[in-house]
C-alpha positions in Angstrom: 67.3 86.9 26.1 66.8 90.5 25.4 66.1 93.9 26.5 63.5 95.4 26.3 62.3 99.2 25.7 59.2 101.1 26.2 59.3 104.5 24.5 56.1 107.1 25.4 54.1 104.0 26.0 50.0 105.1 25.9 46.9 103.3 26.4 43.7 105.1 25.7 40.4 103.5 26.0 36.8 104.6 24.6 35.7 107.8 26.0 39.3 109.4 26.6 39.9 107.3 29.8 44.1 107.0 29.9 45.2 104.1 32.0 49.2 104.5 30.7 49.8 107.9 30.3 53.1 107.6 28.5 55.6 105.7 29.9 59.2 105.2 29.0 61.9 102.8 30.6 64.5 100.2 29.5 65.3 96.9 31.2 68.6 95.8 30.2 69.3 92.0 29.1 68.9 89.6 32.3 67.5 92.3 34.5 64.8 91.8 37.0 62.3 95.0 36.9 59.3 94.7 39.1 56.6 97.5 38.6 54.3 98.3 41.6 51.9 100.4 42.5 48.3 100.2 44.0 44.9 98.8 41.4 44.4 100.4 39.0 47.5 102.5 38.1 48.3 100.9 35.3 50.9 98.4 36.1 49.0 95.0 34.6 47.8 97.5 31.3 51.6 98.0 30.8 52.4 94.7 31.7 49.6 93.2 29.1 51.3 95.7 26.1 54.6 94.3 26.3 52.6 90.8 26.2 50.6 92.0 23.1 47.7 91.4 25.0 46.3 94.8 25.0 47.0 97.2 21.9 48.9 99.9 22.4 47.4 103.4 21.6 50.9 105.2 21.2 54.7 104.5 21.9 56.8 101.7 20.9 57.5 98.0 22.8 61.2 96.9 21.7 61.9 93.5 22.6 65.5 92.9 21.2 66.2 94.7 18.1 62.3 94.5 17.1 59.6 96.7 17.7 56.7 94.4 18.8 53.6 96.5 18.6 52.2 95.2 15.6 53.4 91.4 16.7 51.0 88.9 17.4 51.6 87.9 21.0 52.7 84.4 20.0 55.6 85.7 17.7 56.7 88.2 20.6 59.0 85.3 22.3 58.0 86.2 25.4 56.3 83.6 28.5 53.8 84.8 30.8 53.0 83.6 34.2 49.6 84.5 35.1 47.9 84.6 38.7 45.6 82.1 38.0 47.6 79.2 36.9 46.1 78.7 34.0 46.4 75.2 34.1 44.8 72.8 31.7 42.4 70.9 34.8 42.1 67.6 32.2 46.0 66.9 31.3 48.5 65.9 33.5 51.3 68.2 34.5 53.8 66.7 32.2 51.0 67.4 29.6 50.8 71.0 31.0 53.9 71.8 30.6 54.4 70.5 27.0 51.5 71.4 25.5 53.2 75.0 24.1 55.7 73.3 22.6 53.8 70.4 20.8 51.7 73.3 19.5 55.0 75.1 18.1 55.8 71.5 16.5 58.9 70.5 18.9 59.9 67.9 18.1 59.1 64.9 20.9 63.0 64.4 22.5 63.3 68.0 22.8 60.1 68.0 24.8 60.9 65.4 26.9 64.1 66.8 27.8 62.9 70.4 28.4 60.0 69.5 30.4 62.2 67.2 32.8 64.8 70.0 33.1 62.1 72.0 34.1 60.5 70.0 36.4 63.8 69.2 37.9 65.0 72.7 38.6 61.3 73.4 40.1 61.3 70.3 42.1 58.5 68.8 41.0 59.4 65.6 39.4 57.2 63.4 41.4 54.0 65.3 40.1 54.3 64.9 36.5 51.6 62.2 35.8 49.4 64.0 38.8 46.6 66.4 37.4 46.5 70.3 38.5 43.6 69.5 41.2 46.1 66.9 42.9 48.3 69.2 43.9 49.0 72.3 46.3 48.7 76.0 45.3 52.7 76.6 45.2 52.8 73.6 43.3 50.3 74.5 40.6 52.1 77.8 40.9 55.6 75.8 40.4 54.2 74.5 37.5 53.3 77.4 35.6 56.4 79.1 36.2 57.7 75.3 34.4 55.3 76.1 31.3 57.0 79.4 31.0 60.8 78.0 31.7 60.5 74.9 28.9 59.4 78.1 26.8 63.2 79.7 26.5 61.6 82.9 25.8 63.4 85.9 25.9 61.5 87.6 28.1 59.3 86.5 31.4 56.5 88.2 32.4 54.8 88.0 35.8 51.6 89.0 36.5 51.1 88.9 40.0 51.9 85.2 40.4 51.5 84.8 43.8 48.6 86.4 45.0 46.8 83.4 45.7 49.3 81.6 48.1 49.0 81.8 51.8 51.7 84.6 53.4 54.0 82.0 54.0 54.4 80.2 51.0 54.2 83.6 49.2 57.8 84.3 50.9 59.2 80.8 49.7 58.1 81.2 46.5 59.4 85.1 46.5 62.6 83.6 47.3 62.2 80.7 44.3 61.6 83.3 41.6 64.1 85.0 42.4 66.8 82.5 42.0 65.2 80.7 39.4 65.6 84.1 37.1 69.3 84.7 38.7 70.3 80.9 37.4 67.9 81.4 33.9 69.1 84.9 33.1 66.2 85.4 31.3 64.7 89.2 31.4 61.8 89.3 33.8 58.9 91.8 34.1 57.1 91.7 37.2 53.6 93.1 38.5 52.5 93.1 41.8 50.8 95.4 44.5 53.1 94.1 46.9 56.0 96.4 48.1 57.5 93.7 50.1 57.7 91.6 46.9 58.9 94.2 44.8 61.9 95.5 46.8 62.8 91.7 47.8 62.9 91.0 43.8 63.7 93.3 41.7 66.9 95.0 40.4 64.7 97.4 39.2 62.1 99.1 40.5 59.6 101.1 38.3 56.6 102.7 40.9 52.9 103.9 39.1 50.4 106.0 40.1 47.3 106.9 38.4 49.0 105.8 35.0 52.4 107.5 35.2 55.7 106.7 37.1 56.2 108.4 39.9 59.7 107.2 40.5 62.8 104.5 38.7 65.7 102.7 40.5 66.9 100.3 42.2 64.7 99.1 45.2 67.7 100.6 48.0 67.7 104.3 46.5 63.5 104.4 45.8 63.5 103.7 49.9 66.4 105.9 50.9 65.2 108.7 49.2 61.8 108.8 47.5 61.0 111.6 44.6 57.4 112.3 45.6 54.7 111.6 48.5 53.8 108.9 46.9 56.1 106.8 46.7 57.4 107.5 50.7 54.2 106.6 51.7 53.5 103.6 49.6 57.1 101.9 49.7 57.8 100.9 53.4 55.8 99.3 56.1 55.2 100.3 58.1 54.7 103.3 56.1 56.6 107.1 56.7 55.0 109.5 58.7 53.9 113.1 57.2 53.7 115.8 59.0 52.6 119.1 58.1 55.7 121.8 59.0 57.4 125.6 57.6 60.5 125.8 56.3 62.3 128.0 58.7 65.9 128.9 57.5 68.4 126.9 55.0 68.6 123.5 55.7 65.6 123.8 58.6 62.2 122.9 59.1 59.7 123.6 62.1 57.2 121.2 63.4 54.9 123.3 65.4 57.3 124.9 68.0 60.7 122.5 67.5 63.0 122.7 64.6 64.4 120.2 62.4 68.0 119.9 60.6 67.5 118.2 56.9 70.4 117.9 55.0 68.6 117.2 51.7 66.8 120.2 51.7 66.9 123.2 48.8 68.3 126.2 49.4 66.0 128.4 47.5 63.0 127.5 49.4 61.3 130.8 51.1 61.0 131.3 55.0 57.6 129.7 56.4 56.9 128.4 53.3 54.5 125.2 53.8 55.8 121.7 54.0 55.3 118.0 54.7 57.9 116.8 56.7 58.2 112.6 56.3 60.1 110.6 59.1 60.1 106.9 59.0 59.2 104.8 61.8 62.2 102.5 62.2 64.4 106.2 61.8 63.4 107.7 64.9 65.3 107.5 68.6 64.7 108.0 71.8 66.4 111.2 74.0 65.9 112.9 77.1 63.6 116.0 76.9 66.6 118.4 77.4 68.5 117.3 74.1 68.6 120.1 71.1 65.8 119.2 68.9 63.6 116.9 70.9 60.3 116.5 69.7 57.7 115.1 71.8 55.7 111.8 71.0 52.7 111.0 73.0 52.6 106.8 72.9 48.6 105.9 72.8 49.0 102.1 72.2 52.1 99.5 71.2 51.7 96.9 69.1 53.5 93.6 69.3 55.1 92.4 66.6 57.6 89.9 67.7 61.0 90.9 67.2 59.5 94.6 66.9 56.9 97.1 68.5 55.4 99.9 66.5 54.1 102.8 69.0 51.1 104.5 68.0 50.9 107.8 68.9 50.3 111.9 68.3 53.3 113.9 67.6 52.9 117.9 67.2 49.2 116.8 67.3 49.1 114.6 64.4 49.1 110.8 64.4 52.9 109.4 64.4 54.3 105.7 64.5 57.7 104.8 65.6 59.3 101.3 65.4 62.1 100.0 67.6 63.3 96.7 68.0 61.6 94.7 71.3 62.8 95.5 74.3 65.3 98.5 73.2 62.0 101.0 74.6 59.8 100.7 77.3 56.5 99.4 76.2 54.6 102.1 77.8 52.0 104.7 77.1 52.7 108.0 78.0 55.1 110.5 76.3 58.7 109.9 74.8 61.2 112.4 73.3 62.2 111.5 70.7 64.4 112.7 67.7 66.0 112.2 63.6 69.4 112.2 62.2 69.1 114.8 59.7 70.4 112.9 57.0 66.9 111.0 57.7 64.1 113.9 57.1 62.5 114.3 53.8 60.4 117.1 52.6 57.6 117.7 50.2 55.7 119.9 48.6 52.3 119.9 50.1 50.8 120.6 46.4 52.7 118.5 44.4 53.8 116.4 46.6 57.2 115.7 45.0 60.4 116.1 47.2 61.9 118.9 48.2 65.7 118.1 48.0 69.1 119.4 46.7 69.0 116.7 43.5 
């Protein structure tokens, strides 16, 4: 086990074109750090770096107390986990699952026992003699997460892993991972498009756009208070509402003719001075049109989600969403007014789009 450091980390490809435009970030010893962000922002580039996969143009990969960049990627230590599988279709699973180590000259006790370990901590004992083709997705998926355990690498890296599993199974497997790496220890790098999956895993989160990071935390303080646009929009489902507002005093903002309170809002920002106002769906309540600060949200359509009901709508003309639990709101069309604790509004800048708060 081992953390691991990237420092100013490039890649440049023929013609200019920068698909990691120098990214820095440590994930301590055991951690969990799940990068996310939409195709093509550079998240499986980085991700294929710290594998040795892809060279890197500039920066340094530390994995332990060695920088890695001129490694070859089967002296890195590392096991990768790849969305594919990658499974050999003409061996066995047991065969699978050894084959690394036979490779590495291990000897043929140490085999056995690691690949039994393995197979017993991933449940999937009775498959060993099966081939790949016999078995389910989550299995095949089960046992190339095995390949990679019987490994001990110090680092695990993920590569969108379960893409190819049906929504539920995705959610048991989420939930597998997860433990699996708790009980290991083992430093984990994860990559997926998947904002659900990377709050639900990680222990850090590291969110890319266009090649950079837009934001670095844990998964709680990325939702509860995002640093750009971006990231409001693309971490939550469903996602916040933006709305285009004025600032309109210290510590106010106005959406069309109603006012807002925002707590997290800078002090040095200039009267009428363009904004984009985000609320989030499951943040908003209902009030009677006479309380202070009422806005008014014109319900077009309600969608049934269960144990939930988003309501579609137009607030101060622009299209709004609010969530409440089923059967707390009246599922009807027709206008509600509704309102925000303050310590729930965040503010942008329209050009930059990075938030407008006190720190």
């Amino acid at each position: 086990m081992a953390q691991v450091t990237l420092s100013n980390v490039k890649k440049v490809y023929a013609g200019g074109v920068e698909a990691v435009k120098g990214v820095s970030f440590d994930i301590p010893d055991g951690g969990f750090c799940v990068l996310v962000g939409p195709s093509g922002c550079g998240k499986s580039t980085l991700l294929r770096m710290v594998a040795g996969l892809e060279t890197i143009s500039s920066g340094e990969v530390t994995i332990g107390e060695r920088v890695v960049n001129q490694i070859e990627p089967a002296d890195r230590d590392i096991a990768m986990v790849f969305q594919n599988y990658a499974l050999y279709p003409h061996m066995n699973i047991y065969d699978n699952m050894a084959y690394g180590l036979r490779n590495r000259g291990t000897p043929k006790d140490e085999i056995d026992k690691r690949v039994k370990e393995a197979a017993r901590i991933l449940a999937i004992e009775p498959f060993l003699e099966r081939r790949p083709r016999q078995l389910s997705g989550g299995q095949r998926q089960r046992v190339a997460m095995g390949r990679a355990i019987v490994r001990k690498p110090q680092v695990f890296l993920f590569d969108e892993p379960l893409s190819n599993l049906d929504a539920k199974l995705r959610v048991q497997m989420r939930v597998e991972i997860k433990k699996l790496q708790r009980a290991l220890g083992v430093t984990s790098i994860y990559v997926t498009h998947d904002q659900v999956e990377a709050m639900t895993l990680s222990d850090k989160l590291v969110v890319m756009n266009a090649g950079r990071v837009e934001q670095i935390g844990v998964p709680a303080d990325v939702y509860r208070k995002p640093a750009s646009k971006f990231v409001a929009t693309f971490i939550g489902s469903p996602p916040m509402n933006i709305l285009p507002g004025l600032v309109d005093g210290h510590g106010i903002v106005a959406l069309g003719d109603t006012v807002l309170q925002v707590h997290d809002l800078r002090d040095d920002l200039p009267p009428q001075m363009p904004v984009e106002v985000g609320l989030r769906p499951e943040d908003i309540e209902i009030v009677s049109d006479d309380d202070a600060g009422s806005l008014p949200f014109d319900v077009e359509f309600i969608e049934e989600l269960g144990a939930t009901q988003l309501f579609h709508g137009k607030l101060a003309g622009q299209p709004f969403v609010m969530q409440a639990a089923t059967g707390d709101v009246p599922a009807q069309e027709g206008r509600l007014w509704i309102t925000v604790d303050p310590g729930k509004v965040h503010v942008f800048d329209p050009k930059t789009g990075v938030r407008l708060g006190k720190d």
